[in-house]
C-alpha positions as CSV (number, residue, x, y, z in Angstrom):
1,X,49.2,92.4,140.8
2,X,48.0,90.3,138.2
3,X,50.1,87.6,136.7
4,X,49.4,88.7,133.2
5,X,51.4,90.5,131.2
6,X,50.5,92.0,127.8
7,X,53.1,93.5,125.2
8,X,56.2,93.2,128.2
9,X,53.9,95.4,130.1
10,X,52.0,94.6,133.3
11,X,48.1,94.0,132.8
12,X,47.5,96.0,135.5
13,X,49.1,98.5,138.1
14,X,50.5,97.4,141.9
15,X,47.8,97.9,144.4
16,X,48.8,100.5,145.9
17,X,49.9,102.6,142.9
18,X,47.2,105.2,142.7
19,X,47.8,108.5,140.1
20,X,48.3,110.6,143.9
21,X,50.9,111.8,145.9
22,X,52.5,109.6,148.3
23,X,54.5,110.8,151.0
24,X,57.2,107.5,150.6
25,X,57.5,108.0,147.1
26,X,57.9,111.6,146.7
27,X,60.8,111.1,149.6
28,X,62.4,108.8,146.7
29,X,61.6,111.3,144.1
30,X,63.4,114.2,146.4
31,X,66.6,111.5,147.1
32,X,67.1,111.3,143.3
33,X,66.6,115.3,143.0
34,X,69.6,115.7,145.7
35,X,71.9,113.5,144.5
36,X,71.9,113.1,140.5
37,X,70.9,117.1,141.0
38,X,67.6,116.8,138.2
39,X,65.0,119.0,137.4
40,X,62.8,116.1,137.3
41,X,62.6,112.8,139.0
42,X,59.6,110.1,139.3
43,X,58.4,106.7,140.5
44,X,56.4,105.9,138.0
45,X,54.1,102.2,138.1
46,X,53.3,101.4,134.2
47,X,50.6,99.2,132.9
48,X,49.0,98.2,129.1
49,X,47.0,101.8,129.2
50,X,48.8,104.7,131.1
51,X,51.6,105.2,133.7
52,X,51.0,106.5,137.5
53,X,53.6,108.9,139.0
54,X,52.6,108.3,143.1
55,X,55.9,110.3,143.3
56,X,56.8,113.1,141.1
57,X,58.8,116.4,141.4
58,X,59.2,118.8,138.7
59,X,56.6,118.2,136.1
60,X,54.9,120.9,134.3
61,X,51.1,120.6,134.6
62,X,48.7,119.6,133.9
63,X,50.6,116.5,134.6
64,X,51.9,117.0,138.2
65,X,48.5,117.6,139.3
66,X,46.5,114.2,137.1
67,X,50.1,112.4,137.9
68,X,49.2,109.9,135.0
69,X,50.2,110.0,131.7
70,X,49.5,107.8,128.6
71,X,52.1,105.5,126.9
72,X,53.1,107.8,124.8
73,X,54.3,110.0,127.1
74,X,56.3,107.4,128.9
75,X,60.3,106.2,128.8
76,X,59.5,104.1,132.0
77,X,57.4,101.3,129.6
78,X,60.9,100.7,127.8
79,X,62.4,100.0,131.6
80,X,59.3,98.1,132.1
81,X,59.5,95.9,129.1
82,X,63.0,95.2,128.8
83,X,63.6,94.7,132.9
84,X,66.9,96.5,132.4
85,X,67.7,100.0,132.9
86,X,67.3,103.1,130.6
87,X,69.7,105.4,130.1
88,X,69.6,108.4,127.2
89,X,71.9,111.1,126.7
90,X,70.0,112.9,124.4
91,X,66.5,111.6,123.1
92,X,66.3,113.5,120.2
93,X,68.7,111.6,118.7
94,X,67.6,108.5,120.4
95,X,65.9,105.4,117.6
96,X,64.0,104.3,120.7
97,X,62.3,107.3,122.4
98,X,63.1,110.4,119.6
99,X,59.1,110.0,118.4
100,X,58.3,109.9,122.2
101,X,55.4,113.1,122.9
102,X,57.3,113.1,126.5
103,X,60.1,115.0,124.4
104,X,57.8,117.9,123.3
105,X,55.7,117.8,126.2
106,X,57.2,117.3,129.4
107,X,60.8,118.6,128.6
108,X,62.2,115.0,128.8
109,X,65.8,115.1,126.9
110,X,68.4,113.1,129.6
111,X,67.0,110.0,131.3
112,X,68.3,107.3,133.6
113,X,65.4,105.1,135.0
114,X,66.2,101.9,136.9
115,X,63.5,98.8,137.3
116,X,61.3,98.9,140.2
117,X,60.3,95.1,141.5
118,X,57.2,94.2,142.9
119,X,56.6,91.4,145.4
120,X,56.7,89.0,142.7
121,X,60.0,89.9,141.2
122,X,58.1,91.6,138.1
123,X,59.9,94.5,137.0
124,X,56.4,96.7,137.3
125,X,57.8,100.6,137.3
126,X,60.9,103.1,137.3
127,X,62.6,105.4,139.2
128,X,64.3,108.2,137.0
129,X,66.2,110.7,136.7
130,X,65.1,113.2,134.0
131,X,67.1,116.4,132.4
132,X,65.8,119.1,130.2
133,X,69.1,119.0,128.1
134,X,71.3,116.4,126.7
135,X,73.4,114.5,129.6
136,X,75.7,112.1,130.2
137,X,75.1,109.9,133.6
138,X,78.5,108.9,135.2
139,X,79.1,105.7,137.0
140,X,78.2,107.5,140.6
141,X,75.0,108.8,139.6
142,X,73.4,105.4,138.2
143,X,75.3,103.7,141.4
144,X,73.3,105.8,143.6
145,X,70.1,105.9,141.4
146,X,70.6,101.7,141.6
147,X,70.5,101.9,145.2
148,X,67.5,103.8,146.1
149,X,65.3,102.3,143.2
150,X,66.5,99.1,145.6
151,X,65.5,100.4,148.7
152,X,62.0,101.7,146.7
153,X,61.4,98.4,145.7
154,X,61.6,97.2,149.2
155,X,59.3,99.9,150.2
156,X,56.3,98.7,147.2
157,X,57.3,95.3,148.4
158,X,56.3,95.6,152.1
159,X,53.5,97.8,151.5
160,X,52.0,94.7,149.2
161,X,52.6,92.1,151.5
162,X,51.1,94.2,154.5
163,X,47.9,94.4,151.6
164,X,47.9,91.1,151.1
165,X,48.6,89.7,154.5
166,X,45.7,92.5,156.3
167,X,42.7,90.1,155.0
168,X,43.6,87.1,157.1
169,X,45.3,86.6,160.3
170,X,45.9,82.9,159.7
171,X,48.4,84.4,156.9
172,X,50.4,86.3,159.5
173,X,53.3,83.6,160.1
174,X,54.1,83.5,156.4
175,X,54.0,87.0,155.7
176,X,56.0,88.5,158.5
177,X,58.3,85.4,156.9
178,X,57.9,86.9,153.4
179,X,58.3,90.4,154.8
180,X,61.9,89.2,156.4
181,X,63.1,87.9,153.1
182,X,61.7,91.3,151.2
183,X,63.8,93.3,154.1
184,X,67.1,91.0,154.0
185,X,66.9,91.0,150.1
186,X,67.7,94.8,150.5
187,X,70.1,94.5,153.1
188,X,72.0,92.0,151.0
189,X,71.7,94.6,148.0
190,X,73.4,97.3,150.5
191,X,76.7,95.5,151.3
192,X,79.1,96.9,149.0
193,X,82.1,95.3,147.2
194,X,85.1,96.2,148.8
195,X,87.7,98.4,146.9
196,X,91.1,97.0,146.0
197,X,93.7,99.9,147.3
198,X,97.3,99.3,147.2
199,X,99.2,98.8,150.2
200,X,94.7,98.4,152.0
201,X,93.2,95.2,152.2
202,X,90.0,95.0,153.1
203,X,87.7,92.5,154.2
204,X,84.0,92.3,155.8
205,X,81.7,89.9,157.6
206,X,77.2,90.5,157.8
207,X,75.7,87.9,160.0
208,X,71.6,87.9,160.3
209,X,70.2,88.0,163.8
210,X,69.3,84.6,165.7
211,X,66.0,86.4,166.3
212,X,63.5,85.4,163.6
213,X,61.1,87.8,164.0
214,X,64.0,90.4,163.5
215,X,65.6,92.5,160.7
216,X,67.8,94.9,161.4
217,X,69.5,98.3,159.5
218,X,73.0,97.8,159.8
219,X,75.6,98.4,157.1
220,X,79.1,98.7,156.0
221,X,80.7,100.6,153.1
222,X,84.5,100.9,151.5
223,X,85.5,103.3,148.4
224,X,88.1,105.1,147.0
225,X,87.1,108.8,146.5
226,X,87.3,111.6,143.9
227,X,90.7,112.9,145.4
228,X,92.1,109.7,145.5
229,X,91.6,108.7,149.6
230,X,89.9,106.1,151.6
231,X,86.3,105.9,153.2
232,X,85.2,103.4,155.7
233,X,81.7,103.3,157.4
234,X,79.6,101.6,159.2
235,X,75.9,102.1,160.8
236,X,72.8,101.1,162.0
237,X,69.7,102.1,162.0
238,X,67.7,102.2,164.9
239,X,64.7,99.6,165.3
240,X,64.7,95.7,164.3
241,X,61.9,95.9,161.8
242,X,61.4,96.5,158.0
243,X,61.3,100.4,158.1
244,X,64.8,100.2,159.6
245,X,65.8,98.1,156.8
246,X,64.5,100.5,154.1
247,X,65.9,103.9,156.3
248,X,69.0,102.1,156.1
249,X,69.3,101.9,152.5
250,X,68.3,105.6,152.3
251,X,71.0,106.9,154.4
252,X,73.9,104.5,153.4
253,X,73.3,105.8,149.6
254,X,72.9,109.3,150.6
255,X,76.3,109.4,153.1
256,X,78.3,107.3,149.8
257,X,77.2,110.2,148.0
258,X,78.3,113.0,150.0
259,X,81.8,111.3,151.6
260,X,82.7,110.9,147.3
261,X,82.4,113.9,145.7
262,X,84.5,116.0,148.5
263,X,87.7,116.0,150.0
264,X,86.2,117.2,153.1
265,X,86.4,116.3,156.7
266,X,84.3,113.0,157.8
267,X,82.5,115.6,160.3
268,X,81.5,117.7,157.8
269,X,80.1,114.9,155.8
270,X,77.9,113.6,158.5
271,X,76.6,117.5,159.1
272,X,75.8,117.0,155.6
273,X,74.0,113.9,156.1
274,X,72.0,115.7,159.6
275,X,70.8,118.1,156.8
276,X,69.8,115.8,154.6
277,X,67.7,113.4,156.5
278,X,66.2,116.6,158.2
279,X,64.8,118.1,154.9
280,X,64.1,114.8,152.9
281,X,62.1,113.8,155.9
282,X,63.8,110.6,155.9
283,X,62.5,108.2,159.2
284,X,64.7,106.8,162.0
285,X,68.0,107.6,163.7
286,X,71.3,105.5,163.0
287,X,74.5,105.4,164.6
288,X,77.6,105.7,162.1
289,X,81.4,105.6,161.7
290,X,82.4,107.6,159.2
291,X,86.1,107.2,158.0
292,X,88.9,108.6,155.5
293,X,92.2,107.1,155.2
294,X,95.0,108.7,153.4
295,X,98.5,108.3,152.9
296,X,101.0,109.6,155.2
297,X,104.6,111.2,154.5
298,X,106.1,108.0,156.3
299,X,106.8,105.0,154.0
300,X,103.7,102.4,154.2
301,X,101.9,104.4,157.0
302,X,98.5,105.9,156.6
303,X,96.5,108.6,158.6
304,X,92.5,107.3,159.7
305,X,90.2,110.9,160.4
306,X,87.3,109.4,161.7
307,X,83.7,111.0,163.0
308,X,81.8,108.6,165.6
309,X,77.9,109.8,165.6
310,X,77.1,107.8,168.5
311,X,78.5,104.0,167.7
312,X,80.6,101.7,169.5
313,X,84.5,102.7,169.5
314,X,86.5,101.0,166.6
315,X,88.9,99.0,167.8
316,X,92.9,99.2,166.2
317,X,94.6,95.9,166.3
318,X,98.9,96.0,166.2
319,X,101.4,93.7,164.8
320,X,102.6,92.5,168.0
321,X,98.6,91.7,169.5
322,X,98.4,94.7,171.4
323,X,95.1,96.6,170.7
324,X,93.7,100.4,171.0
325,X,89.9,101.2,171.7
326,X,89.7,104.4,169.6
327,X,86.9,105.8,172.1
328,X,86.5,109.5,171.9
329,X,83.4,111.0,173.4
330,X,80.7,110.2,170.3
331,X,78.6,112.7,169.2
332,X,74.9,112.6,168.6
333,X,73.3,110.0,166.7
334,X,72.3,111.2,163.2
335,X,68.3,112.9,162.7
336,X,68.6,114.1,166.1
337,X,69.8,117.3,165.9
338,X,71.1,118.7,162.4
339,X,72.4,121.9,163.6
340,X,74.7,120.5,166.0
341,X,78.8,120.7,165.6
342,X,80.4,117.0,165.1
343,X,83.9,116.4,165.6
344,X,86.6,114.9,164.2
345,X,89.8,112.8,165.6
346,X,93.1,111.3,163.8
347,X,95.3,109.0,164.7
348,X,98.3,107.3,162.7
349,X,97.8,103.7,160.9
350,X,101.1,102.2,160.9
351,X,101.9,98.7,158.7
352,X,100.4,95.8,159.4
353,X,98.0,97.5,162.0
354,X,94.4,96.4,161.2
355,X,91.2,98.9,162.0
356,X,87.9,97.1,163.2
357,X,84.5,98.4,162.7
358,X,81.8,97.0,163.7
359,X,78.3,97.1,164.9
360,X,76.7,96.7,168.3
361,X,75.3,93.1,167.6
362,X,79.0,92.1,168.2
363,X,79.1,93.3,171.8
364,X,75.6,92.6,173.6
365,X,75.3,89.7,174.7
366,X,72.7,87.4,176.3
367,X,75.2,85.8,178.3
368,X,77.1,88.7,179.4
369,X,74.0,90.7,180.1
370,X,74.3,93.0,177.3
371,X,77.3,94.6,179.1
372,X,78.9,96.5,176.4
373,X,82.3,97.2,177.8
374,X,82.4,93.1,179.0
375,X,81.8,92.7,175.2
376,X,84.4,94.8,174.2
377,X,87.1,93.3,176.7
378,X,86.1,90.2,175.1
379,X,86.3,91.3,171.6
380,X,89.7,92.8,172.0
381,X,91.0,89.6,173.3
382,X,89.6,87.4,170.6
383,X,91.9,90.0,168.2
384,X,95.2,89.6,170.7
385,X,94.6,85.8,170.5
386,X,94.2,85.3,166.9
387,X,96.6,88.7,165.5
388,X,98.7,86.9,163.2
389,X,95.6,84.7,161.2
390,X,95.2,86.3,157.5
391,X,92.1,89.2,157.9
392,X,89.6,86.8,156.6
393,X,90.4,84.4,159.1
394,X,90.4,86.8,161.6
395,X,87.1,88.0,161.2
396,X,85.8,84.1,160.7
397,X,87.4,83.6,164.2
398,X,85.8,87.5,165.6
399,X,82.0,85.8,164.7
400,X,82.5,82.8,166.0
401,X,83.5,83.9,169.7
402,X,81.7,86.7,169.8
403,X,77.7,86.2,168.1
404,X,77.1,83.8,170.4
405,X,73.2,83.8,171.4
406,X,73.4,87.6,169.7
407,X,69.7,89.2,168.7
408,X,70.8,91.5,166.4
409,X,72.2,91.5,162.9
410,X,76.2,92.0,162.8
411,X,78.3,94.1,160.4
412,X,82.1,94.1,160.6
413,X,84.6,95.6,158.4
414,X,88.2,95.6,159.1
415,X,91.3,97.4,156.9
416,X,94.5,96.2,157.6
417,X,97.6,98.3,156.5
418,X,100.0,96.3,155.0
419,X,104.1,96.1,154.9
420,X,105.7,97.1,151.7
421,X,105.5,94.4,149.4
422,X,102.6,92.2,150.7
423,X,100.7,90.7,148.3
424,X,96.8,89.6,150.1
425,X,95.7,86.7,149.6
426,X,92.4,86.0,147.4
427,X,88.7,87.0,148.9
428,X,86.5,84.5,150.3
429,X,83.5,87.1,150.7
């Protein structure tokens, strides 16, 4: 990509933008389909002459087939130019676009396109949404639209570096380097900021792997829903590389998705998500915790349904020290098998009890031989030990005894229930 920019616009497209169909992009095209629910949806690359659409569903042709179109047939130049997202209800009524031959053309009324990011940090393309009648975006859809322009930055991002970085093996060190940060850029993008929920405080830790060579695909999330509950998850993806990373941000925006918009079982959600990564082709497995938390008839209490598609147990820590491995039998990871049943279990959450979720890095251990269930033991005593500290203490004092020589990434989230009255204290992450 060339330096040079002419009118706001790049002087010329990313390297591997070509005007044909590419199986990563189109993926990304189907994701924004699915969950904004569009007629149309693109990654589209823009430079001084035309725009490229490498991933495009639901154009009329002749443009689905050239998959370029000129300026005037663009929205994604105003993304481009301004390095902010677009959003129009209606753009026949719009100053900015209403002249636009896109209108006429190629049916384009609603449009939400968010700033893709080359390797660089130049905004250099778009990923929209596009509807064939006025609409208005709510805050969901642009927070999941956000997300996987994100995660198909990180995706143009790699793919130039492993360009760049193919011509010279002397280059390698520094570009698996610049790969890393590319990878841990997204993974920073994916942890979420925790909801405030009376009488729920939560709190969350992400510690990077001691292996530099390393990035991993875990996450955590926390969000009220529509119908007024609680979700809690956590995952990883599995593999330690960049594809994990990116698989991670697919299937963390699709699951937030899904566990909002329904006041349905965290089981049925992940079958959901099985289907999903089944028929959007999305790559990798990943292990997740999916939990909803809602409020119980007894004063202060809560009830935690949780669905464990094969990750390590959470672990429920009581007032008085004591501690509970919720450990049920997990089912399968998710992408293995999308027809197959999940379960779900309940338990109650009583005040000042405090769920732990967290992710495998936590638990294996050089020094304990990577035995899991010695990790756990030791995990569970580092919570009796240190039960009354404030939650962000807690989980300050959880990484410190427990990362120790650890080679993979670390997520923990914790919700602590509290007694009637308790005020938290202020965040320090």
């Amino acid at each position: 990509m060339t330096d040079t920019v002419l009118g706001g616009l790049p002087a010329q497209l990313p390297v591997v933008a070509v005007p044909a169909p590419d199986p990563a992009f189109e993926r990304f095209a189907r994701l924004v389909r699915q969950l904004l629910g569009v007629p149309v949806a693109l990654v589209s690359f823009v430079d001084v002459d035309e725009q490229v659409l490498p991933g495009a569903l639901g154009l009329p042709e002749p443009w689905a087939s050239t998959r370029r179109t000129p300026l005037t047939h663009s929205f994604c130049q105003h993304v481009v130019r301004s390095g902010a997202p677009l959003l129009v209800e209606d753009a026949r009524i719009t100053p900015l676009v209403w002249e636009n031959s896109a209108i006429a053309d190629l049916g384009v009324i609603a449009y939400a396109g968010m700033p893709l990011l080359d390797a660089l940090g130049q905004v250099v393309g778009s990923l929209c949404a596009i509807d064939h009648r006025p609409r208005r975006w709510t805050p969901q859809e642009l927070t999941a639209l956000e997300d996987l322009a994100v995660a198909c930055s990180s995706e143009l991002q790699l793919r130039t570096l492993r360009v760049q970085s193919s011509d010279a093996a002397t280059r390698a060190a520094a570009s698996l380097a610049d790969r890393r940060v590319v990878a841990e850029t997204l993974q920073a993008a994916m942890l979420t900021h925790l909801p405030e929920v009376d009488g729920l405080e939560f709190r969350a830790r992400y510690a990077a792997s001691h292996a530099g060579d390393q990035v991993g695909g875990d996450w955590y999330d926390a969000f009220g829903t529509a119908q007024g509950g609680t979700v809690a998850a956590i995952g990883d993806v599995t593999g330690h590389d960049m594809q994990a990373a990116a698989t991670m941000g697919q299937l963390r925006t699709l699951l937030r998705a899904f566990a909002y918009d329904r006041g349905e079982r965290p089981s049925q959600t992940l079958r959901r998500l099985d289907r999903a990564v089944a028929g959007l082709d999305v790559a990798g497995l990943a292990t997740v915790v999916l939990a909803r938390i809602e409020q119980a008839g007894a004063e202060g209490a809560r009830t935690l349904h949780w669905s464990n598609a094969g990750h390590p147990a959470p672990v429920l820590l009581h007032p008085d020290g004591s501690t509970t491995l919720l450990e049920r039998r997990p089912d399968l990871l998710v992408g293995v098998d999308g027809e197959r049943a999940r379960r779900d279990w309940t338990t109650e959450l009583q005040p000042g009890d405090t769920l732990l979720l967290y992710t495998d890095g936590l638990i294996e251990h050089r020094h304990l031989g990577a035995d899991v269930d010695r990790g756990i033991a030791a995990l569970r005593r580092t919570l009796t030990e240190h039960h009354r500290l404030p939650l962000d203490a807690l989980l300050d004092v959880v990484l410190a005894e427990n990362q120790h020589g650890h080679d993979d990434d670390i997520a923990l989230l914790a919700v602590r229930v509290a007694p009637e009255g308790y005020v938290p204290p202020p965040r320090s992450s």
